[in-house]
KEDO-220710 format. One line per 4 residues: for each residue y, z, x of N, C-alpha, C, O, CB. Coordinates in steps of 0.001 Angstrom, whole numbers. Atoms other than C-alpha are relative to their C-alpha. Glycine has a CB too. Layout:
BEGIN
Y,Z,X,Y,Z,X,Y,Z,X,Y,Z,X,Y,Z,X  ...
//
This chain:
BEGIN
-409,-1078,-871,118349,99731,9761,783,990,-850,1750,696,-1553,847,-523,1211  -937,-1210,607,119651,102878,8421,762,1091,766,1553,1880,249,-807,786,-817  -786,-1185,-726,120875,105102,11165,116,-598,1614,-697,-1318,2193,-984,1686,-107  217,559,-1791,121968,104456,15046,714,1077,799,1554,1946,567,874,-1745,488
-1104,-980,-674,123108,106091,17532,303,41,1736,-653,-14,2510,-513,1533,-408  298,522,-937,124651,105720,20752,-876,945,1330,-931,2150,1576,1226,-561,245  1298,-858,-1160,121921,106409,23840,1065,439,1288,1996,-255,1696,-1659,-1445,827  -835,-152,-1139,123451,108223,26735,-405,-358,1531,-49,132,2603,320,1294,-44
563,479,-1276,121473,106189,29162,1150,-1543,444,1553,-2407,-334,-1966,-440,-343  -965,1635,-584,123759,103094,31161,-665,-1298,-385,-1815,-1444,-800,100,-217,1904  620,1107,429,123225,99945,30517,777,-1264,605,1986,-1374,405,-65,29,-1529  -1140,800,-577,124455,96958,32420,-406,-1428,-13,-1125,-2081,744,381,446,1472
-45,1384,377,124743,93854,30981,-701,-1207,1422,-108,-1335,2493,1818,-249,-385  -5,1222,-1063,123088,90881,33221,729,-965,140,1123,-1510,-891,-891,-625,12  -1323,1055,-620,125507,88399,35107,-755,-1358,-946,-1959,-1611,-972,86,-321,2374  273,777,825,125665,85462,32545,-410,-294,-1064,-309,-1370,-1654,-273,-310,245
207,126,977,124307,86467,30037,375,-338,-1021,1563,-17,-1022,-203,448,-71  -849,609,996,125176,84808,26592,-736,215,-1167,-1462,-647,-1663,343,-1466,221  690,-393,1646,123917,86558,23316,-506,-985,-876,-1606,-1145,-1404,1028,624,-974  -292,1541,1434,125215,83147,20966,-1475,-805,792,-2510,-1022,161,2347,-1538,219
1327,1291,-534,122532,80832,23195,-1189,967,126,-2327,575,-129,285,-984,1878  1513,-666,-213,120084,83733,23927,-722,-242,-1831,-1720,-891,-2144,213,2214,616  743,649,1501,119443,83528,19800,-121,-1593,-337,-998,-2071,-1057,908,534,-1313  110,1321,294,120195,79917,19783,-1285,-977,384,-1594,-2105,0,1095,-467,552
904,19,-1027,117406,79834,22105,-1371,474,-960,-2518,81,-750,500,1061,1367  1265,-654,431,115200,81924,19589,-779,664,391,-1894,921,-63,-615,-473,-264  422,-1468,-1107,114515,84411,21993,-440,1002,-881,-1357,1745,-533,1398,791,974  454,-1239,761,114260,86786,19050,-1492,-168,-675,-2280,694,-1065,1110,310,-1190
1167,338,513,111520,84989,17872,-1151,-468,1102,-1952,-1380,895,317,-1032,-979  829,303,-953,109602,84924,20995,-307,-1350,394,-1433,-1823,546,-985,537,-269  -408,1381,-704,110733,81660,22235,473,-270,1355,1250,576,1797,955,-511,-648  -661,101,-1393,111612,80421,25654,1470,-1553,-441,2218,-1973,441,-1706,-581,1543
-1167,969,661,114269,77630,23806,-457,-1156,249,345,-2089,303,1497,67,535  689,2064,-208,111853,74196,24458,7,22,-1559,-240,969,-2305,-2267,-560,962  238,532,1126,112001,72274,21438,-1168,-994,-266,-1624,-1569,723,1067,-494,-272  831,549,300,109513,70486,19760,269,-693,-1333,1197,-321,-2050,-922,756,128
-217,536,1654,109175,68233,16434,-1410,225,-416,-2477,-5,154,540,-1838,-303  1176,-987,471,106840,69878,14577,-223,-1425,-1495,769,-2001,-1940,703,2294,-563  -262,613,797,105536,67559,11799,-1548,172,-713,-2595,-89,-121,652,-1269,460  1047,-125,1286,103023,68280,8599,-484,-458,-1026,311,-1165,-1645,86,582,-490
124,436,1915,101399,67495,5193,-681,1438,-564,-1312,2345,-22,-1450,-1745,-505  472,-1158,1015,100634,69861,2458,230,-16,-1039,1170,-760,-1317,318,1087,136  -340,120,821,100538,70491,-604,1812,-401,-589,2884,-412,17,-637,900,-194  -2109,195,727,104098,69621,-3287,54,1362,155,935,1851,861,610,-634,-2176
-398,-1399,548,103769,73041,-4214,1,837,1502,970,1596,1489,-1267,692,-1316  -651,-618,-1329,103860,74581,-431,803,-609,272,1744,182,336,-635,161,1128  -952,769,-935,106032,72090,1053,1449,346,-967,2506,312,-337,-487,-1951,213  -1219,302,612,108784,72494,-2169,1319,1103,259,2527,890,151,-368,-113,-1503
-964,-1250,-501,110337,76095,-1027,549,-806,1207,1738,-495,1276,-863,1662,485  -696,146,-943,111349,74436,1906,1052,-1151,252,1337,-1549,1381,-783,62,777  -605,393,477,113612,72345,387,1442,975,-26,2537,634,422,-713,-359,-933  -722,-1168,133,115524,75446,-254,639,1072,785,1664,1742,659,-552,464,-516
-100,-968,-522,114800,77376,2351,-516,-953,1799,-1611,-709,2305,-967,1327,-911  682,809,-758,114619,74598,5590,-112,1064,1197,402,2160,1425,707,-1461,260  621,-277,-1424,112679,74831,9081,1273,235,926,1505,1313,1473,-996,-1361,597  -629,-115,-448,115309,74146,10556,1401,-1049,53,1402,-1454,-1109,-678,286,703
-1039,683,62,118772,71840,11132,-71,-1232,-546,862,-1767,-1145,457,-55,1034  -190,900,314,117252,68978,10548,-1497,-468,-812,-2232,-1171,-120,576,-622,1096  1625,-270,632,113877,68952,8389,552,-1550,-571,1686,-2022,-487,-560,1734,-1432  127,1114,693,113095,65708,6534,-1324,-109,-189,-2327,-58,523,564,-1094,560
1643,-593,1304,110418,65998,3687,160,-359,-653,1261,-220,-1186,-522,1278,-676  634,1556,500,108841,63201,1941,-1129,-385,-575,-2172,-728,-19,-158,-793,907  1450,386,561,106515,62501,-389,-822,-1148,353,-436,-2307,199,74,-165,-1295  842,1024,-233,103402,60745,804,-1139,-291,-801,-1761,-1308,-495,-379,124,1102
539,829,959,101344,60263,-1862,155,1377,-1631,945,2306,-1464,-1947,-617,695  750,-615,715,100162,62203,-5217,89,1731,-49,634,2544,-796,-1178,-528,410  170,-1412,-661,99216,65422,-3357,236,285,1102,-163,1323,1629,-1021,448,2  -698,-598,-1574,100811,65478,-149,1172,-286,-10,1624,-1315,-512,-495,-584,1424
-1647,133,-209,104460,66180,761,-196,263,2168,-887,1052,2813,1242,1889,-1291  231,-94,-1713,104910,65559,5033,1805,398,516,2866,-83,116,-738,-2035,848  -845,-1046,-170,107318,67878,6562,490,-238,1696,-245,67,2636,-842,1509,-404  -17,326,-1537,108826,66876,9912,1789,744,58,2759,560,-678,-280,-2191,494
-1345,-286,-591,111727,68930,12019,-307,499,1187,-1416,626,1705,904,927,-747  -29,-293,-1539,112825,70083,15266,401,1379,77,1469,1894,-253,1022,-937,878  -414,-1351,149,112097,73570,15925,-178,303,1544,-273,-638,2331,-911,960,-1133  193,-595,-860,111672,76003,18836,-1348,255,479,-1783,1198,-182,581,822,-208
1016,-459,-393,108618,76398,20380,-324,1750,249,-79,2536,1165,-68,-759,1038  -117,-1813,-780,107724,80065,20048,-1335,398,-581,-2080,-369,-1190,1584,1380,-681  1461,-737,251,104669,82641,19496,418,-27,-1539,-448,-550,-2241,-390,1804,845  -205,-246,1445,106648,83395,15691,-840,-1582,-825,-1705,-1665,-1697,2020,189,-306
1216,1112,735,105424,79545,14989,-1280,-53,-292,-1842,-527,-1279,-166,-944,532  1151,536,-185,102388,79712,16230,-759,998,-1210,-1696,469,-1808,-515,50,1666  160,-1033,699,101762,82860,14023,244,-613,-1492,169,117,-2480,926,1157,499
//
């Protein structure tokens, strides 16, 4: 983002709303906040960035043989996954 500015249209917050859980939720990522355990194999060499860079809180990734690394965590169910 490089520039903003404020709109002079109203805007009125909805009753309850909660920003911290609406992202926690993954709402930004076109999620409705169901979880799922998502779990994979793939190559070492795809699976090793995510070592680095995890799925999510609780990933656990494991070599299963040679040429497969299996990739299991608990993410959000959203369209950004499915994509």
């Amino acid at each position: 983002m490089e520039n903003a500015e404020v709109s002079p249209e109203a805007f009125e917050r909805p009753r309850g709303f909660d920003l911290q859980k609406y992202d926690a939720d993954e709402r930004f990522g076109f999620g409705e906040g169901r979880r799922i355990r998502l779990q994979f194999c793939g190559k070492h060499d795809a699976g090793f960035h995510l070592r680095g860079t995890p799925l999510s809180k609780d990933p656990q990734i494991g070599k299963v043989d040679d040429r497969c690394t299996e990739v299991t965590a608990t993410m959000v169910d959203s369209a950004m996954l499915d994509w």
